[in-house]
C-alpha positions in Angstrom: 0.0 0.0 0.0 1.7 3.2 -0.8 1.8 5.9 1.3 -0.2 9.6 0.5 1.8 12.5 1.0 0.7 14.7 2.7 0.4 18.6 2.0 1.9 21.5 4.0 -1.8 22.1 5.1 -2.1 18.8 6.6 1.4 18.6 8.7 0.5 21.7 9.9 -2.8 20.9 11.3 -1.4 17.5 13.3 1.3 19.7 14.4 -0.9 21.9 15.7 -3.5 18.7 17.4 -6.3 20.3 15.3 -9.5 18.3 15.1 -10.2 18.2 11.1 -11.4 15.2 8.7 -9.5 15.0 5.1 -11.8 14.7 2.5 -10.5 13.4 -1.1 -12.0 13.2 -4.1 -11.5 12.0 -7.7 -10.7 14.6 -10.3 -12.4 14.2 -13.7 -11.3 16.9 -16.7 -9.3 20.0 -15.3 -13.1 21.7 -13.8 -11.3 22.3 -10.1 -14.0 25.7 -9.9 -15.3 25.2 -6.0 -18.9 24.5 -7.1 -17.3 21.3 -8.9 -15.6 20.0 -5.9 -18.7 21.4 -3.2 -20.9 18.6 -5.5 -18.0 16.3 -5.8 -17.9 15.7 -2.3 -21.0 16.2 -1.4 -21.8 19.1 0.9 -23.7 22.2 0.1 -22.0 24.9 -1.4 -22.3 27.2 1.8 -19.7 25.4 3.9 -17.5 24.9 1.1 -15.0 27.8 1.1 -12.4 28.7 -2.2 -9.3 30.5 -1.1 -8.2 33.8 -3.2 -5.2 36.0 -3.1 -5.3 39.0 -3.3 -2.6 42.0 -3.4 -2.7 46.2 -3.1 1.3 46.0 -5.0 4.9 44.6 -3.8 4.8 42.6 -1.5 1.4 43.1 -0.2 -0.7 40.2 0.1 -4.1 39.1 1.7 -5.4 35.8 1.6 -9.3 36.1 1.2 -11.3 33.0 1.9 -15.5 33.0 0.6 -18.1 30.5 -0.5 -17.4 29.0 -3.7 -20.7 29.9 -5.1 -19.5 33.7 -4.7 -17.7 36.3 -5.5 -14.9 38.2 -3.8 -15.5 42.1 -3.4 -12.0 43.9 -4.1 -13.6 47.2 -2.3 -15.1 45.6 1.1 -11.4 43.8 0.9 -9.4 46.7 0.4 -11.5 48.5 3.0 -11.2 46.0 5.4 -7.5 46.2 5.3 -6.7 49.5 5.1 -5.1 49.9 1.4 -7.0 51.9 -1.6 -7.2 49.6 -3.6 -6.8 45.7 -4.1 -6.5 43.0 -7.4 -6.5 38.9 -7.3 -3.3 37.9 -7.8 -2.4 36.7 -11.0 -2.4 32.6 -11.7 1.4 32.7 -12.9 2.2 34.3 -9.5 0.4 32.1 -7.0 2.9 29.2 -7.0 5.5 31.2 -6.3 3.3 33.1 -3.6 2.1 31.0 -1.5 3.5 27.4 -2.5 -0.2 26.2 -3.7 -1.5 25.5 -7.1 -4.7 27.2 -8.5 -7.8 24.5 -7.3 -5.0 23.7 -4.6 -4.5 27.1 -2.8 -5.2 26.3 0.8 -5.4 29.0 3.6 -3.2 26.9 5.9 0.4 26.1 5.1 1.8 28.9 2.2 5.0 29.5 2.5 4.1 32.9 4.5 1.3 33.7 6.8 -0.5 36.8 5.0 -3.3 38.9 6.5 -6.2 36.2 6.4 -10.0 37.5 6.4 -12.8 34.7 5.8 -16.2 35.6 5.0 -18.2 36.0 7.9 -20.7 33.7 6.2 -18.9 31.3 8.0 -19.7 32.0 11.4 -23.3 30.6 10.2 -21.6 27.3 9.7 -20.8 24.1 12.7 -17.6 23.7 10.1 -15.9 24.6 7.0 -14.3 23.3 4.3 -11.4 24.5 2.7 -8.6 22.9 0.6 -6.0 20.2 1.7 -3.2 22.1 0.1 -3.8 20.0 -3.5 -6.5 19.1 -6.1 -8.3 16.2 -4.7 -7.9 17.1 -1.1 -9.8 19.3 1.4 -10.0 19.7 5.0 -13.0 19.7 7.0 -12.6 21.9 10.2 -14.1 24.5 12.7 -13.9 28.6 12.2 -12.7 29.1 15.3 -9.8 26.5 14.8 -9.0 27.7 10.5 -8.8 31.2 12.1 -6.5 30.4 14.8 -4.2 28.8 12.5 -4.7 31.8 9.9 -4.6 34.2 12.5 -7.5 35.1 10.8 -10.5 37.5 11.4 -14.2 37.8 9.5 -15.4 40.2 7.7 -18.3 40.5 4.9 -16.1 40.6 1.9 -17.9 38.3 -0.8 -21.3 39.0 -3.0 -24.0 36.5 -4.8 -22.7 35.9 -8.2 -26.0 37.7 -9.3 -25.7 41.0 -7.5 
């Protein structure tokens, strides 16, 4: 039986004696958009988070974590921490970022800790799920616990798709 390696995000967590549950799934085609994966693994959409970076220029980075079903709003971000203005961060620079591949990109484990902000959705939520620090893998866990490994704080920074 061969052995799974396991991600930054998940050595991290047992380091840490967080209570979480790895969920993996199969992979079909290259769709690794959070909806995909929320129905792949069978758990509504609200408690299934996607991870985003964001940056306001060099070396100025937030990690921004919402519902997969919607989308990030650059303002309430840039509001919420204090710069004028805030972009994602472009795909060709997330590898070298934060160690993470795009559908990969977990909150716990980059190679830096970044100003983390979930959506406060969240706090509506027993758990959350977030990924496992690759395609296939996510981690199942409490707010409280994601933002004391983060050091993260909430903040309404996501909209419907449809607003």
């Amino acid at each position: 039986m061969t052995k799974k390696q396991k991600t930054n995000a998940v050595r991290m967590l047992e380091q840490q004696k967080i209570a979480f549950d790895l969920i993996e799934y199969e992979l079909t085609g290259d769709q690794v958009d959070g909806v995909t994966v929320a129905n792949k693994i069978g758990y509504p959409v609200f408690v299934v988070y996607k991870t985003l970076l964001v940056t306001a220029g060099s070396n100025k980075y937030y990690v921004c974590i919402i519902p997969v079903d919607q989308e990030l709003n650059l303002k309430s971000v840039a509001k919420e921490v204090g710069e004028k203005k805030v972009e994602l961060l472009h795909l060709k620079d997330l590898l070298p970022t934060t160690g993470y591949i795009r559908g990969g990109c977990s909150p716990i484990g980059m190679k830096k800790l970044f100003p983390t902000i979930v959506d406060s959705s969240a706090e509506n939520n027993d758990y959350i799920i977030v990924s496992g620090g690759r395609i296939g893998l996510q981690v199942k866990l409490s707010l409280t616990d994601l933002l004391r490994m983060t050091k993260g704080k909430t903040a309404v920074i996501s909209n419907s798709k449809n607003d």
